[in-house]
N, C-alpha and C positions, 0 to 999 in steps of 0.2 A: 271148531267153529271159528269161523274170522268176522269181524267184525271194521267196516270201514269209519275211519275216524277223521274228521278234518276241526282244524282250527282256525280261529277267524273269522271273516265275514266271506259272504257268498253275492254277484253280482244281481241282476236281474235275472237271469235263467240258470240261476242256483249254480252257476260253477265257480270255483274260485276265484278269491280276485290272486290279483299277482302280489307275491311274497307269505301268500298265504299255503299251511303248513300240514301236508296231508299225510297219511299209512294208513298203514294195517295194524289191527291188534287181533293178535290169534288167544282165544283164551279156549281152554276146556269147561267142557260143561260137567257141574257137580251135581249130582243125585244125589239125593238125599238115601240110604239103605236099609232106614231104621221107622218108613209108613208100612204099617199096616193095616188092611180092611177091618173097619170094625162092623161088623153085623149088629143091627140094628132089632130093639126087640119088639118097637111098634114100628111097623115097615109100611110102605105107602101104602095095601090093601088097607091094612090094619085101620089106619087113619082114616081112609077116604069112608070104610064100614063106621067107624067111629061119629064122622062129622055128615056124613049124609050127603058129602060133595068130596068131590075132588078139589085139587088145589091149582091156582094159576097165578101168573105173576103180571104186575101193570109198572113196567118202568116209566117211569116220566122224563123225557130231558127237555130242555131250552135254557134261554135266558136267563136271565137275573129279570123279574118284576113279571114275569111272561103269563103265569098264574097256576102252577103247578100245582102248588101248594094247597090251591084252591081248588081244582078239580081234583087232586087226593082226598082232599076231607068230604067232598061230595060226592066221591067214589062211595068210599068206606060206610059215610052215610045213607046210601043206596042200597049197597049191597046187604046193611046190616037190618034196612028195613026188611028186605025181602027174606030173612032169616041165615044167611050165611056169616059166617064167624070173621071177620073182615081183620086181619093185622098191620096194619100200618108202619111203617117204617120210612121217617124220613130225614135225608142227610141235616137239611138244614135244621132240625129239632135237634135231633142227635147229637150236634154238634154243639148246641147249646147246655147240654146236661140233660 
């Protein structure tokens, strides 16, 4: 695998300016040898017979201030009326402890 490397600044249509210091780095790629499959012993049948739904994911991105935040917890609070088991996960909480 090569990888192109430049240092310095770049003009307006991203090419170098002059005196500015470019290559190649050829590095190999390392695999790991030592993952193996773990087989799971509630497996997603298993789960979806369990909770009565299947499962799906709601990513949120934007801004700072944009209001994510806010339409996650009114997801969760929607979904949780309607009887589904709703888990939340959010960077900015998480990040806090």
């Amino acid at each position: 695998m090569s990888v192109d490397i430049a240092y310095g600044r770049t003009n307006e249509s991203g090419q170098p300016s002059p005196g500015m210091r470019t290559g190649m780095l050829s590095l190999a790629l390392r695999r790991a040898n030592n993952i193996q499959c773990q087989t799971l012993e509630v497996n997603k049948a298993a789960r979806r017979t369990l909770n009565g739904h299947g499962s799906s994911v709601a990513w949120l991105t934007g801004l700072s201030g944009a209001g994510k935040s806010t339409v996650a917890s009114l997801l969760e609070n929607r979904l949780d009326a309607v009887g589904s088991d709703p888990t939340g996960l959010m960077a900015t909480t998480s990040a806090m402890g």
